[in-house]
N, C-alpha and C positions, 0 to 999 in steps of 0.2 A: 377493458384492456387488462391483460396480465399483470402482477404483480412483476419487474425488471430488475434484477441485480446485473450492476456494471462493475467492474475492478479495472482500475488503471495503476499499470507498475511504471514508477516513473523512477528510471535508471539515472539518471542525472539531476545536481540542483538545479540549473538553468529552470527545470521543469518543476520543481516542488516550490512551493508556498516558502519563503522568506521567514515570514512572519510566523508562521507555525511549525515546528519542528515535530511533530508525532510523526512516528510512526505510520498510522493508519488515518484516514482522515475523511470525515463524513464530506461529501459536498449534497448541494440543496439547488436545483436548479427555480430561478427564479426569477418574475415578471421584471421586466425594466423601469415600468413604472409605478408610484403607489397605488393601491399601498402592493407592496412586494410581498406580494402569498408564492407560495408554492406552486412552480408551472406546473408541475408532472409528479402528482401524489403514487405511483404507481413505483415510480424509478427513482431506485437507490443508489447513490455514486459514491463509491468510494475509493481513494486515492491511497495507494502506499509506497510510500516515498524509502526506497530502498537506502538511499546516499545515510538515512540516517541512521539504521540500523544499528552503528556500534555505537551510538549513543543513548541508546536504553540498555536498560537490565537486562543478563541473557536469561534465559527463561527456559533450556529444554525439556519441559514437561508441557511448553503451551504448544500446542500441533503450528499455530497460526504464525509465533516466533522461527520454530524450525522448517515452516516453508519459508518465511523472509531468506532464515540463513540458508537455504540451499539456493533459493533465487539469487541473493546477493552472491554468495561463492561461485556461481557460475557467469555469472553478468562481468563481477568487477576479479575473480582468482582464474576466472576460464577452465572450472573446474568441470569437469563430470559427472551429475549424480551417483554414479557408483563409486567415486573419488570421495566426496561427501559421506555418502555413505559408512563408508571405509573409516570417517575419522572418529577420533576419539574427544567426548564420552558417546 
């Protein structure tokens, strides 16, 4: 089987992890029972939890920050990538 990268944007808290505020967020799919290995060594899950974005450092020299900010400005401002684009710095 292929190595699998997944990305889940999750627009809303209702849907982000309580307990864990990052940003970005490894998930590890796993047996229900013990011991709890790894079900799917191939697939990568990763979660980014948009709602939290203004609560890290902005960062625009990291590419991965300024996609959050352009996902989040058009999710939650209803902006337009070329809107975005447009702002300053």
């Amino acid at each position: 089987m292929p190595f699998i990268p997944a990305i889940n944007i999750f627009g809303h808290t209702s849907n982000c992890r309580n307990e864990n505020k990052e940003l970005l967020q490894s998930i590890h799919l796993v047996y229900d029972k013990e011991p709890r290995n790894v079900a799917i060594r191939q697939l990568s899950v990763f979660n980014i939890q948009l709602p939290y974005l203004n609560s890290v450092r902005e960062e625009l020299s990291n590419p991965f920050y300024c996609w959050c900010r352009l996902l989040y400005e058009m999710h939650f401002n209803n902006r337009l990538p070329a809107e975005i684009y447009a702002m300053e710095p």
